[in-house]
gemmi code that builds the backbone of each chain (N, CA, C; Angstrom):
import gemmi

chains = {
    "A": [
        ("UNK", (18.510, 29.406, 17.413), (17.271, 28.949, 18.067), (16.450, 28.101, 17.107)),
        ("UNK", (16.006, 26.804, 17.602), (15.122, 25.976, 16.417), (13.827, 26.390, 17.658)),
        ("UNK", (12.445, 26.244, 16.498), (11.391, 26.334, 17.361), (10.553, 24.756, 17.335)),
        ("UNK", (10.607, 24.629, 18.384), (9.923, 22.861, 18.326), (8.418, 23.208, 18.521)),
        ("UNK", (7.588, 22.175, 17.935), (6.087, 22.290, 17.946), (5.763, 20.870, 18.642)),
        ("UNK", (4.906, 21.260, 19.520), (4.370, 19.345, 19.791), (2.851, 19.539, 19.608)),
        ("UNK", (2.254, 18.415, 18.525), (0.808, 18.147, 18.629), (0.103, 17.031, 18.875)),
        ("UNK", (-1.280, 17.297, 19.157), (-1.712, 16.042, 19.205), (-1.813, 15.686, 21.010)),
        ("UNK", (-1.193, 13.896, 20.461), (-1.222, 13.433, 22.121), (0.415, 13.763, 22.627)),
        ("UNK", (0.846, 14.019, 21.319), (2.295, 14.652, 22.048), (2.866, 16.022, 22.571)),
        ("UNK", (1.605, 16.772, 22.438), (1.158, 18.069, 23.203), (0.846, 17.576, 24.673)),
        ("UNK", (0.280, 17.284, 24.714), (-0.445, 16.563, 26.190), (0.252, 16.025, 27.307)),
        ("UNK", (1.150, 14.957, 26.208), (2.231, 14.231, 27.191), (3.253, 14.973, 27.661)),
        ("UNK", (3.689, 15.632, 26.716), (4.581, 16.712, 27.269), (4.656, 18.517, 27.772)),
        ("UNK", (3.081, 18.343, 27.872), (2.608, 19.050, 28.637), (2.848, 21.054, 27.638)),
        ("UNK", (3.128, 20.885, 26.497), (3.440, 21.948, 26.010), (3.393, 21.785, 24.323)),
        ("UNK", (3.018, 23.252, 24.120), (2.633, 23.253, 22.416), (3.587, 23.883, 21.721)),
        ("UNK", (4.523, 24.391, 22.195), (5.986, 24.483, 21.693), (6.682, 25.712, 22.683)),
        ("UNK", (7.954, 25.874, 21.989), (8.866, 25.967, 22.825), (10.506, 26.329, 22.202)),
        ("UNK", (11.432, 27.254, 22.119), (12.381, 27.313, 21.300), (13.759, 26.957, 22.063)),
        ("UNK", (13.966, 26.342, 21.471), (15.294, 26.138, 22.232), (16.848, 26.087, 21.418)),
        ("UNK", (17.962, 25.859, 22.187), (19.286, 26.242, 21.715), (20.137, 24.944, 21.934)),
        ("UNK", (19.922, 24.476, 20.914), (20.694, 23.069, 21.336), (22.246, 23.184, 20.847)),
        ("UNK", (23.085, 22.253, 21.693), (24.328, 22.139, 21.212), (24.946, 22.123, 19.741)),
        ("UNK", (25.857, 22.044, 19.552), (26.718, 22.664, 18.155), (26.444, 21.465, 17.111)),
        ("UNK", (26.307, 20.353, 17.910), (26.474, 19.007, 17.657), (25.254, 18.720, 16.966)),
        ("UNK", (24.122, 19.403, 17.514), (23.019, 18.832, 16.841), (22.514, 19.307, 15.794)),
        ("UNK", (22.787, 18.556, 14.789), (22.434, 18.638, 13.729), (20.982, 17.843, 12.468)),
        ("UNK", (20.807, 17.018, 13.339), (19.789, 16.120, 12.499), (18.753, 15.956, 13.047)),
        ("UNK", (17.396, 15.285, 12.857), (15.997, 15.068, 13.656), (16.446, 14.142, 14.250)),
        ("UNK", (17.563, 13.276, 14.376), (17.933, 11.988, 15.614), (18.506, 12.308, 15.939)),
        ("UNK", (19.457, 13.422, 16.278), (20.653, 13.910, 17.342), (19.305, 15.676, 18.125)),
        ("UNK", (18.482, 15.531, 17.585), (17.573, 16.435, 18.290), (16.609, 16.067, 19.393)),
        ("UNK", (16.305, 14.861, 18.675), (14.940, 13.785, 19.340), (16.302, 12.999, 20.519)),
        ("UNK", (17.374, 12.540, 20.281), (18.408, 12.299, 21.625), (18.236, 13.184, 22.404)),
        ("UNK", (18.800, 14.242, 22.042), (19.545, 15.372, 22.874), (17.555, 15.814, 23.620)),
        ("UNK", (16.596, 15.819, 23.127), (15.228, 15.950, 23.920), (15.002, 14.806, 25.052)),
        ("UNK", (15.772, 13.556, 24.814), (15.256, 12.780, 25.610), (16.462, 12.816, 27.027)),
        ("UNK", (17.527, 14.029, 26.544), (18.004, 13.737, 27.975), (17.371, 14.471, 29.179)),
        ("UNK", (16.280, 14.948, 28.730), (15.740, 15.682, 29.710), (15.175, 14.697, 30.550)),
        ("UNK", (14.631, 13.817, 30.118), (13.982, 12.641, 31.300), (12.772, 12.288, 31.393)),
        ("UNK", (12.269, 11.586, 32.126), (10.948, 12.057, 32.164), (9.707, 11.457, 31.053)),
        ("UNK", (8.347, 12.155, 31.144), (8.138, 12.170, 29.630), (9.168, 12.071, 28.060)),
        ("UNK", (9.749, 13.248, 28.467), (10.586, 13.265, 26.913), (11.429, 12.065, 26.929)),
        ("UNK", (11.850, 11.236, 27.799), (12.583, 10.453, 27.594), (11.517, 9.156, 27.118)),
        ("UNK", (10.376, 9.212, 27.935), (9.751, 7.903, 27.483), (9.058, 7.921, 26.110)),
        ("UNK", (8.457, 9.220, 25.651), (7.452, 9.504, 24.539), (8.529, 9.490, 23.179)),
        ("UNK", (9.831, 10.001, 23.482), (10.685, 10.528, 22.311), (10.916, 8.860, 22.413)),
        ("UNK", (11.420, 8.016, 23.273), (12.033, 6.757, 23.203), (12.291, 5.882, 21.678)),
        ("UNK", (13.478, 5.332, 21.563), (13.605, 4.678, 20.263), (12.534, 3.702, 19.963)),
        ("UNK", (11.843, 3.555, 18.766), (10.920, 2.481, 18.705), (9.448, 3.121, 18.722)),
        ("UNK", (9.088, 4.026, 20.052), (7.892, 5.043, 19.609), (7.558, 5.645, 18.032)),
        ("UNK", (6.649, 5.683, 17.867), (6.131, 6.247, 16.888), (5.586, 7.448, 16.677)),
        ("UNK", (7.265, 8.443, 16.876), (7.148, 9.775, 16.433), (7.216, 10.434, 15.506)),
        ("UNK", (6.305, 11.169, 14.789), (6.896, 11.555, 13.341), (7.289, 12.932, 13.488)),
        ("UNK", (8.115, 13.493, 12.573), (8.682, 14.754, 12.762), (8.775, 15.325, 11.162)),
        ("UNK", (8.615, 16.827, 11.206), (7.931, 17.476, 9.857), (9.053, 19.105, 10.600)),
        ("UNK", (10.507, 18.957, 9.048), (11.036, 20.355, 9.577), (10.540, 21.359, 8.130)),
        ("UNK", (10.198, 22.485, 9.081), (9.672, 23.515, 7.999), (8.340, 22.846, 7.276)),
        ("UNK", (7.607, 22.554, 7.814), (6.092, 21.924, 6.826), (6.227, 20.820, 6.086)),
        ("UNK", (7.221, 20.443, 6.136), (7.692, 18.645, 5.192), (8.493, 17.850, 6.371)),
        ("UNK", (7.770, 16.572, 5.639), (7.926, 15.516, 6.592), (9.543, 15.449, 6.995)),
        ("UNK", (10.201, 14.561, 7.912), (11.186, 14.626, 7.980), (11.730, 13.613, 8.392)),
        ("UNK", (12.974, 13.101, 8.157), (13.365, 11.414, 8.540), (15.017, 11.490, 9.369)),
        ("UNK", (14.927, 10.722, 10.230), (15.754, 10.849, 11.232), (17.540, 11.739, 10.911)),
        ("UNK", (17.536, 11.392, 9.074), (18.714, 11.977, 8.831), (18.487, 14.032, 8.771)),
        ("UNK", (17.438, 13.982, 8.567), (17.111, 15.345, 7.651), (17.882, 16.266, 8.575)),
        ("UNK", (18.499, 17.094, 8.072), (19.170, 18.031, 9.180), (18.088, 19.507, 9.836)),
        ("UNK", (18.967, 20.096, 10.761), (17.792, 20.934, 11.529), (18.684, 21.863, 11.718)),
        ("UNK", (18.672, 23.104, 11.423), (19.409, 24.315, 12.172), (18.610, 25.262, 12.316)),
        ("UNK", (19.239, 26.276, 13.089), (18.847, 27.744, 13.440), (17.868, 28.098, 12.785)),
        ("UNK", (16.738, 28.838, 13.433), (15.709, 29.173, 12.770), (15.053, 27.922, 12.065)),
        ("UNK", (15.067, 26.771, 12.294), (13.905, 26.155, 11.346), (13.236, 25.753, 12.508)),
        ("UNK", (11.667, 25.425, 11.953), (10.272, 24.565, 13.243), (10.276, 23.869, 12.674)),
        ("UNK", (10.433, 22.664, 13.516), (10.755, 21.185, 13.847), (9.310, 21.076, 14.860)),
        ("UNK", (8.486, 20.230, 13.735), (7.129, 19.693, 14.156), (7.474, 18.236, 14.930)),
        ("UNK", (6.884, 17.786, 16.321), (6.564, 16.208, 16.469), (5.554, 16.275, 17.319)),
        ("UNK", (4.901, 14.652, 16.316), (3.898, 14.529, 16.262), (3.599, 13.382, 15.895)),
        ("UNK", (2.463, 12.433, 17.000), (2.497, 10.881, 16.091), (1.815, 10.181, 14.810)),
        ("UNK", (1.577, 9.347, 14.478), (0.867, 8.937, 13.544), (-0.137, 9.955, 13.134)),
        ("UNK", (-0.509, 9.809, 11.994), (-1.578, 10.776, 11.552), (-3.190, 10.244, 11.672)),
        ("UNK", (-4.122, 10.841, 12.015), (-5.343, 10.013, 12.009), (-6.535, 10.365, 11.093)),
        ("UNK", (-5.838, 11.680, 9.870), (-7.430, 12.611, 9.308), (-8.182, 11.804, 8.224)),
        ("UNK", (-8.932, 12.030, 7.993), (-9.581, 11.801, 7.341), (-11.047, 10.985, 7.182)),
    ],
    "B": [
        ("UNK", (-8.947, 27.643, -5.423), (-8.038, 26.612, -4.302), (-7.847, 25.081, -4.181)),
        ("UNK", (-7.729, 24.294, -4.531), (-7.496, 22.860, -4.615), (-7.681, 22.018, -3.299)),
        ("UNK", (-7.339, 23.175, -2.165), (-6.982, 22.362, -0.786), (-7.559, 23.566, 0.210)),
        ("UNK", (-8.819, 23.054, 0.939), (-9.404, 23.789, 2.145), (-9.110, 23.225, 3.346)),
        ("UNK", (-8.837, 23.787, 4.224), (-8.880, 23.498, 5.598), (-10.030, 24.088, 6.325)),
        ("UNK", (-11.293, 24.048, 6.915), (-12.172, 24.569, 7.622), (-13.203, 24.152, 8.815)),
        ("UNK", (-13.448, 24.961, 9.514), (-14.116, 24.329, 10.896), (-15.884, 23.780, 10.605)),
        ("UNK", (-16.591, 24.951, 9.494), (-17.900, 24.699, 8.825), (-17.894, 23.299, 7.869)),
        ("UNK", (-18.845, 23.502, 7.676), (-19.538, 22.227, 6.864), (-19.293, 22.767, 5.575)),
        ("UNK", (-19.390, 21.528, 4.762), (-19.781, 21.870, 3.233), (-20.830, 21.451, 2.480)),
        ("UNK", (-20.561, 22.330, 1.296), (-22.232, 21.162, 0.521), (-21.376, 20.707, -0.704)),
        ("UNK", (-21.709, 19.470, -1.062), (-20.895, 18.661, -1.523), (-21.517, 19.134, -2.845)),
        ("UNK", (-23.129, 19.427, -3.332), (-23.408, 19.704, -4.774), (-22.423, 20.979, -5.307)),
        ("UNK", (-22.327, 21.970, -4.502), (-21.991, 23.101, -4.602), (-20.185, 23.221, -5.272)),
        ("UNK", (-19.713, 22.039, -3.806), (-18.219, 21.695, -4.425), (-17.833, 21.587, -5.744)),
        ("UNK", (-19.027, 20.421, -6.347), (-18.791, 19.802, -7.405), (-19.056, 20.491, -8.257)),
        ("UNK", (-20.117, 21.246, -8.581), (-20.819, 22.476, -9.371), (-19.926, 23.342, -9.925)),
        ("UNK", (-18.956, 24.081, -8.727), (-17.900, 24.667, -9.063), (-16.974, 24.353, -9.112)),
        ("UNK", (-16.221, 23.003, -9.000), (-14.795, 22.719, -9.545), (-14.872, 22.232, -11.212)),
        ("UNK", (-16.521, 21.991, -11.213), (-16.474, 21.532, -12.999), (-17.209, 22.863, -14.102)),
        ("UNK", (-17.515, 23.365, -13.253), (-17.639, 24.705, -14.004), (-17.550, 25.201, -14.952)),
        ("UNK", (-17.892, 25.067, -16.071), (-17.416, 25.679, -17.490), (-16.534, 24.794, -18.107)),
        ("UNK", (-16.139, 24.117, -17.948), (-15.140, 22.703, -18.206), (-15.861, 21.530, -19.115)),
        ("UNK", (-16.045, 21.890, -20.619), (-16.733, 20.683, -21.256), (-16.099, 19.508, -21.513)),
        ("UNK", (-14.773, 19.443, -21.692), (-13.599, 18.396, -21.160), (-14.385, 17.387, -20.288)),
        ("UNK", (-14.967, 17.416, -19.178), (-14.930, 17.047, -17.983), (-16.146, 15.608, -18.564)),
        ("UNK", (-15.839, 14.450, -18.086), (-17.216, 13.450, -18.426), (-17.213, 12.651, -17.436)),
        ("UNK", (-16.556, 12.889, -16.523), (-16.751, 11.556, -14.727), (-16.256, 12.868, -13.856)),
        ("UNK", (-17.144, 12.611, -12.900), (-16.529, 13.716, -11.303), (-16.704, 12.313, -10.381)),
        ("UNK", (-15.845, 12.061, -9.677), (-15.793, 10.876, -8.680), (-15.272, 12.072, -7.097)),
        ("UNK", (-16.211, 11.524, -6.346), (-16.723, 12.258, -5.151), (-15.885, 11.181, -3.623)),
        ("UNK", (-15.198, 11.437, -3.320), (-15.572, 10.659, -1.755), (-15.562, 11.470, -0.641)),
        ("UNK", (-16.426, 10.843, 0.170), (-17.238, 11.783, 1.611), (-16.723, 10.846, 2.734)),
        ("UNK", (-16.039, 11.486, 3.780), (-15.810, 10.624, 4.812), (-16.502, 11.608, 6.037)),
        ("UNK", (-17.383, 10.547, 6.784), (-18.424, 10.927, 7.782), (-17.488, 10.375, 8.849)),
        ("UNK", (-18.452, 10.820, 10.262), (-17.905, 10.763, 11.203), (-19.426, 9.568, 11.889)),
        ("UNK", (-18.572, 7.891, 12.225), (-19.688, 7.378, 12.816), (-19.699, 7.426, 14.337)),
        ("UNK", (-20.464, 7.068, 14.962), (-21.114, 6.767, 15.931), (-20.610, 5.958, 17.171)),
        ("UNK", (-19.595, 5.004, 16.157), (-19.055, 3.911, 16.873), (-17.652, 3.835, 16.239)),
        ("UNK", (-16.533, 3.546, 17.255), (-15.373, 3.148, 16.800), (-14.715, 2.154, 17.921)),
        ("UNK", (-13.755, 1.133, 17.499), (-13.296, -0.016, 18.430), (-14.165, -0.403, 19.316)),
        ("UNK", (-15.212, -0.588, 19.142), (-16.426, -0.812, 20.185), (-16.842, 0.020, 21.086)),
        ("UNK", (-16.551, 1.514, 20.865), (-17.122, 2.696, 21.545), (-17.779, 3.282, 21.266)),
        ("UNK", (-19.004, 3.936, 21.929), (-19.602, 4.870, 21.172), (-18.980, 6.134, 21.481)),
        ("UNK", (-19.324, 6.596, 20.277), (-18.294, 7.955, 20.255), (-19.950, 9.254, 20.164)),
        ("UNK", (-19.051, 9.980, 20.856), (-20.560, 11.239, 21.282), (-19.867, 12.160, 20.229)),
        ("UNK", (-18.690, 12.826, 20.295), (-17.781, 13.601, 19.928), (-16.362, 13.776, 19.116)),
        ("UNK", (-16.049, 13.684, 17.767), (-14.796, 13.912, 17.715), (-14.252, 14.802, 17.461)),
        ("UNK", (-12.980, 14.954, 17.557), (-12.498, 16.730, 17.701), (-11.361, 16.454, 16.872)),
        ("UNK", (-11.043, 16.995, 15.777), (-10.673, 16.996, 14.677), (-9.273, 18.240, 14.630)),
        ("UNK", (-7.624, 18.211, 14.864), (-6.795, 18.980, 14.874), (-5.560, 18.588, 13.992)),
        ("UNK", (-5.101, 19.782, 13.951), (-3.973, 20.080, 12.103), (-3.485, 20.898, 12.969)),
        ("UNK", (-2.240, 21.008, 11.834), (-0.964, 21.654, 12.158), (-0.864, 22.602, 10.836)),
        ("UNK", (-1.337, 23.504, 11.177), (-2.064, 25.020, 10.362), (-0.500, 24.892, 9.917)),
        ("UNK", (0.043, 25.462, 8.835), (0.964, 26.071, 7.752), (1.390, 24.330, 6.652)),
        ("UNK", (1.413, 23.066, 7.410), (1.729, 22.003, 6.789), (0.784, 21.630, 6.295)),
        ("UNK", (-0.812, 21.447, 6.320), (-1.445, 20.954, 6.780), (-1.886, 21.162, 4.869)),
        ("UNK", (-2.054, 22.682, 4.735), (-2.552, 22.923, 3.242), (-1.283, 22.610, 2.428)),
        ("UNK", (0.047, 22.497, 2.811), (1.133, 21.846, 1.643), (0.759, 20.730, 1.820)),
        ("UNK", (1.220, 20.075, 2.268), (0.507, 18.452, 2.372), (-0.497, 18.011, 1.591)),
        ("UNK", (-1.235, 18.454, 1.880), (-2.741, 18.216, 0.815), (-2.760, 18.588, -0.751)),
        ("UNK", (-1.805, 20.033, -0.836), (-1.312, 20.122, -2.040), (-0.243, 19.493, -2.840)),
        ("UNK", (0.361, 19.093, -1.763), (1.341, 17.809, -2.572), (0.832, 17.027, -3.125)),
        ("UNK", (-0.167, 16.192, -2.061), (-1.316, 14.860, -2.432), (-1.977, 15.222, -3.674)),
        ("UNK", (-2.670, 16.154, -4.023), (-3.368, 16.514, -5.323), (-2.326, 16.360, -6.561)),
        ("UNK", (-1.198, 17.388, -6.498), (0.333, 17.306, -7.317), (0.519, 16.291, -7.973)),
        ("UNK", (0.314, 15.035, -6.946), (1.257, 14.133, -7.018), (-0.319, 13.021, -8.313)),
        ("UNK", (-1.525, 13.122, -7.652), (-2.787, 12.504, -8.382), (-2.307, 12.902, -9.593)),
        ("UNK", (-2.620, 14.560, -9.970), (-2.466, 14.582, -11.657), (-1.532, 14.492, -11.811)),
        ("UNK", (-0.343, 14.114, -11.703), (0.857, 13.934, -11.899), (0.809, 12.283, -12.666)),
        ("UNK", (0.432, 11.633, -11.758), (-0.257, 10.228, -12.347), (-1.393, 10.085, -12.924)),
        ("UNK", (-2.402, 10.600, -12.944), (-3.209, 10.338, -13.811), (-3.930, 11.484, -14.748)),
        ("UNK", (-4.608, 10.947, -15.686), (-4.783, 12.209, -16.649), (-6.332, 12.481, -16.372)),
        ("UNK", (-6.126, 13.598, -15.282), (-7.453, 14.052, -14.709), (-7.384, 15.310, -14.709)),
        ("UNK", (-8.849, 16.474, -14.984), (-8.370, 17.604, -15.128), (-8.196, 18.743, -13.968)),
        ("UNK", (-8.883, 18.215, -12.977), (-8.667, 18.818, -11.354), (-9.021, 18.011, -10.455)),
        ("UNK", (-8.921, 18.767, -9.447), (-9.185, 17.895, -7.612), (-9.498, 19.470, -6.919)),
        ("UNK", (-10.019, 18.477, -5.402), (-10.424, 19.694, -4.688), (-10.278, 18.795, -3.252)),
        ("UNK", (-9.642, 19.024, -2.374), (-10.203, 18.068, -1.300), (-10.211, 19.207, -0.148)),
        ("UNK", (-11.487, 19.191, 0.641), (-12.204, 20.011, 1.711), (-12.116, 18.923, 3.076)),
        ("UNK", (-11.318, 19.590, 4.444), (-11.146, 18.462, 5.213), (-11.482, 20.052, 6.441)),
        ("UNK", (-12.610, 19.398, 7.407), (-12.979, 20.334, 8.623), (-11.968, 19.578, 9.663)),
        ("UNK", (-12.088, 20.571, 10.701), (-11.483, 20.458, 12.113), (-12.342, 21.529, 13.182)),
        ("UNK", (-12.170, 20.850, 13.985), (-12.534, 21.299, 15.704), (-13.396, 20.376, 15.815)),
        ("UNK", (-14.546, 20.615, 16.461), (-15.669, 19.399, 17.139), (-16.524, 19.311, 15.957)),
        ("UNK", (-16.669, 17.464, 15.612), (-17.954, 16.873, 14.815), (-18.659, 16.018, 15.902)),
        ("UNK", (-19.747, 16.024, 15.425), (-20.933, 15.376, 15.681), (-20.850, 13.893, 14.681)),
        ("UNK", (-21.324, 12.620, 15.265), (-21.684, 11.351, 14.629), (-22.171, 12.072, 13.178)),
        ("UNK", (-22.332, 11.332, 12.774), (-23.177, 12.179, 10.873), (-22.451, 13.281, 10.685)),
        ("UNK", (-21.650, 14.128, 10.847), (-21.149, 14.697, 10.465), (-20.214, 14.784, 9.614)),
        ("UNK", (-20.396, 15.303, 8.248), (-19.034, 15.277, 7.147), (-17.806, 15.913, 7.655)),
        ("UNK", (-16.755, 14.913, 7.681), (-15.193, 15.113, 7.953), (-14.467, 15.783, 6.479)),
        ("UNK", (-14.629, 14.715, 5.322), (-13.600, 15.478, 4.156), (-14.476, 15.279, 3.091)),
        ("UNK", (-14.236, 15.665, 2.348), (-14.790, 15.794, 0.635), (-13.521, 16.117, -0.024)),
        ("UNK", (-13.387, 15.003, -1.371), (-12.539, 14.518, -2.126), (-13.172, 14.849, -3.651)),
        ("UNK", (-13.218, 15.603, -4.284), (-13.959, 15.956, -5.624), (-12.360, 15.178, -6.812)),
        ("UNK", (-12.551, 14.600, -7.632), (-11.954, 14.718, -9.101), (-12.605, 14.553, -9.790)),
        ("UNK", (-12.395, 15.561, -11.236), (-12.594, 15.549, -12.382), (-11.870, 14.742, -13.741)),
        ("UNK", (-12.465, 14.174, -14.308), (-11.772, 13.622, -15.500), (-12.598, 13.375, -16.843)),
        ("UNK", (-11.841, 12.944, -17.825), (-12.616, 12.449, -18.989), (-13.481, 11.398, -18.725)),
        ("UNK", (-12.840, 10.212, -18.105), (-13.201, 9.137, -17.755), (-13.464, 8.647, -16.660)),
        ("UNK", (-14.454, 7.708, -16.215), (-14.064, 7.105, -14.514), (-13.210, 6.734, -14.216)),
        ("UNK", (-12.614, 5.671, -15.004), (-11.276, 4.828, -14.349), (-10.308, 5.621, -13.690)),
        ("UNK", (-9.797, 6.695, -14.300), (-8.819, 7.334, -13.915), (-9.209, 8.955, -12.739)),
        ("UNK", (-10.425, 9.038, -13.180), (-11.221, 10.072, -11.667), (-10.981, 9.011, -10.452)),
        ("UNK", (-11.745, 7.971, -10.658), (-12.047, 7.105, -9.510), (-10.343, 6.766, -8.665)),
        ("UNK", (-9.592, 6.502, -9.600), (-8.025, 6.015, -8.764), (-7.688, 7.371, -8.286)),
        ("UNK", (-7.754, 8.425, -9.091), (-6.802, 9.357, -8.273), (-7.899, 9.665, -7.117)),
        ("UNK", (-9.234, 9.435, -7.125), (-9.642, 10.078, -5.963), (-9.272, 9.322, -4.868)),
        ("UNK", (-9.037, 7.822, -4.953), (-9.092, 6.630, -3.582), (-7.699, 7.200, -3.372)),
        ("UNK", (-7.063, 7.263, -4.402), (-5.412, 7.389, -3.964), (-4.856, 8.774, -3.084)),
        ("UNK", (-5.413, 9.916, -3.208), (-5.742, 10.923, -2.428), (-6.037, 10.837, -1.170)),
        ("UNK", (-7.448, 9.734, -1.045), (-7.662, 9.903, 0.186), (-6.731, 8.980, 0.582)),
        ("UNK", (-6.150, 7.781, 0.514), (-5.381, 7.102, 0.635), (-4.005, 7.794, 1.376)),
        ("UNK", (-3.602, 8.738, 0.370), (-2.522, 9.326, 1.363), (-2.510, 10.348, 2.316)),
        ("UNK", (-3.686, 10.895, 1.911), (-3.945, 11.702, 2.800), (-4.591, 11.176, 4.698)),
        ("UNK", (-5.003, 10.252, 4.648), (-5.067, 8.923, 5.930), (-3.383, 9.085, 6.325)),
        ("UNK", (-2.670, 9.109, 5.324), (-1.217, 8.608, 5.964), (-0.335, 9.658, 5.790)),
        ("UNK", (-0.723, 10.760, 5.326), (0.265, 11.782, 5.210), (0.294, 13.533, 5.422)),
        ("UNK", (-1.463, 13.331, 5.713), (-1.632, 15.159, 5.985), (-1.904, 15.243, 7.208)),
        ("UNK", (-1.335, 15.864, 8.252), (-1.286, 15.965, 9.541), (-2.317, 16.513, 10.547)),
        ("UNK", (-3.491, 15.737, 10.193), (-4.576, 15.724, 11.226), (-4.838, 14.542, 12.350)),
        ("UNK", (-5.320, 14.974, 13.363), (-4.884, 13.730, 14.351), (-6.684, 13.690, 15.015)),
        ("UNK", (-7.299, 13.073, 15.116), (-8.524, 12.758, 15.526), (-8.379, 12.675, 17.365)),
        ("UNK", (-9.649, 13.320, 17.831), (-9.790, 12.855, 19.379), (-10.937, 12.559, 19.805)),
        ("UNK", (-11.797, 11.239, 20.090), (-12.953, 11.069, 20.236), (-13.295, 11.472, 21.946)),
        ("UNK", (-14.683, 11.705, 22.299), (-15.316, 11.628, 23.533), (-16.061, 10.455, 23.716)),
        ("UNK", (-16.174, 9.391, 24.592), (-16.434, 8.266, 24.649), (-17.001, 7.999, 25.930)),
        ("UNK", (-18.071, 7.478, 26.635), (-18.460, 7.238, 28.064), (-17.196, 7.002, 29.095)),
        ("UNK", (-16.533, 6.140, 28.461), (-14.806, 6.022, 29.285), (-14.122, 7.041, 29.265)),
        ("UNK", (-14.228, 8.526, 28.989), (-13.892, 9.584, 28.620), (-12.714, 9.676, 27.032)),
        ("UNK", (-12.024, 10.657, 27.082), (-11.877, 10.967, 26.079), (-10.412, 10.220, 25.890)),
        ("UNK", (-10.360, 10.084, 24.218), (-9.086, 9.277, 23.634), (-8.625, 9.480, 22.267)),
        ("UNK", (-7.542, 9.792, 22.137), (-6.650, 10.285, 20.590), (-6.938, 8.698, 19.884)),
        ("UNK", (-7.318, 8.930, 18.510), (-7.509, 7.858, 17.472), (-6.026, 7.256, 17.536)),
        ("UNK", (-5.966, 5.814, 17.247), (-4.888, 5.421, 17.193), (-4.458, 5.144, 15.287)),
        ("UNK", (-3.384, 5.650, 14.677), (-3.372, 5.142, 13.532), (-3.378, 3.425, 13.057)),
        ("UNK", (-3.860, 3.153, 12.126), (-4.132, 1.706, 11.796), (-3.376, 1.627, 11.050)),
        ("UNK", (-2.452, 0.061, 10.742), (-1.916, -0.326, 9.570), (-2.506, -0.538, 8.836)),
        ("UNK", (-3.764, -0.619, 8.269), (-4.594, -0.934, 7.284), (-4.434, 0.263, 6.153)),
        ("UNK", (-4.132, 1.749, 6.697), (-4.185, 2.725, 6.477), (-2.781, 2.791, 5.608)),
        ("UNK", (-1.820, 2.159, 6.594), (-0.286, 2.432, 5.354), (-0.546, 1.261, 4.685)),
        ("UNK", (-0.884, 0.085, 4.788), (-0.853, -1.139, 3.458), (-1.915, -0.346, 2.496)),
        ("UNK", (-3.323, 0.501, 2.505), (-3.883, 0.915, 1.736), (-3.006, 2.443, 0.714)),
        ("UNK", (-2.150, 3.046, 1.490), (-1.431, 4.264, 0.668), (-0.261, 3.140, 0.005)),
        ("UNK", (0.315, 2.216, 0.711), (1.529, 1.221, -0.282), (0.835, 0.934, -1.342)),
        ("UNK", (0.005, 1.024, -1.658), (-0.566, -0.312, -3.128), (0.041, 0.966, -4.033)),
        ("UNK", (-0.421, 2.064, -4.096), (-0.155, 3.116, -4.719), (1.926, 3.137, -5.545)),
    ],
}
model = gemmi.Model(1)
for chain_id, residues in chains.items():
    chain = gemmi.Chain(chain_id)
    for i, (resn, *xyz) in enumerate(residues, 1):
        res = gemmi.Residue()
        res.name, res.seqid = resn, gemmi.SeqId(i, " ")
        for name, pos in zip(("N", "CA", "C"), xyz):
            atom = gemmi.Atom()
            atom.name, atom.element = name, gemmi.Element(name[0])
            atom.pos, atom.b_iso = gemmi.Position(*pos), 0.0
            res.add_atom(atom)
        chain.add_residue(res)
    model.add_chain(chain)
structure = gemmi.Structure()
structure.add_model(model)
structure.setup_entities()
């Protein structure tokens, strides 16, 4: 089970602040995760879309499309940052 | 603590008072305060609402500090950043460093806030007569953390 977090306006759009799920054997990385989210349709297909500006943070550090993801880790997305 | 996350206000003498504390080392404290204005992209803003991603939120910020004295020869930092609802005039972050000198207080403090604009995971939401809208990030913000 990975636990996904969505914040921000990507809470909103997708209507949820997280959520755990069981993805295929296959998925292994933050871009075979952020795919395999967009076959759902929909929102997730348009917000996750290639080219959007999603950032993703596994386990509390940032994370880049290679970084891998398994069992038990939270897998943050979330867009641009705005603090300060 | 080096790195606060909190919903209250701060007092910025108080910050400074106690991060230099007993520290005769210390001969520049360089301060930056980021307020919350009134107006943004030609809106007036009544409200902004200020949200983090609680467990990253204080690594992040502690990286950003890490990484200052890491580069420069300063003897601490402190950076204090609120969340939930501000008011216009309202203090958003406080950026304290200590050093021997200015030159090198003053860079690590811009450079802090610098990445911290582009790298600690707070996301802004203003209230606006057109109703309400998530801040959009600016490129001004990553060409200002690149110089670094």
């Amino acid at each position: 089970m990975i636990t996904l977090v969505y914040l921000a306006r990507l809470r909103e759009t997708l209507g949820t602040s997280a959520e755990k799920v069981e993805p295929p054997h296959e998925v292994g990385t933050v871009a075979a995760l952020l795919a395999w989210l967009r076959t759902r349709g929909g929102a997730w297909a348009a917000e996750l879309a290639p080219g959007r500006a999603v950032r993703v943070a596994v386990n509390y550090d940032v994370a880049r499309p290679d970084t891998p993801v398994k069992a038990g880790d939270e897998v943050a997305l979330f867009p641009p940052v705005t603090g300060g | 603590m080096p790195v606060r996350v909190q919903t209250g206000d701060f007092d910025v003498a108080r910050e400074i008072a106690a991060l230099r504390a007993g520290d005769t080392r210390v001969g520049a404290v360089a301060a930056f305060i980021g307020l919350v204005r009134d107006i943004n992209d030609a809106a007036a803003v009544s409200t902004l609402t200020l949200e983090h991603y609680p467990g990253m939120t204080e690594k992040a910020l502690a990286q950003i500090v890490d990484e200052a004295k890491s580069r420069w020869s300063v003897y601490d930092a402190l950076v204090v950043h609120r969340v939930g609802e501000l008011k216009p005039t309202d203090q958003i972050v406080l950026v304290v460093v200590t050093g021997a000198h200015r030159g090198e207080a003053f860079a690590a403090c811009e450079f802090i806030m610098d990445y911290l604009k582009t790298r600690a995971p707070f996301w802004k939401k203003e209230q606006t007569p057109a109703g309400e809208r998530w801040v959009e990030a600016r490129t001004s913000d990553d060409d200002a953390a690149a110089r670094w």
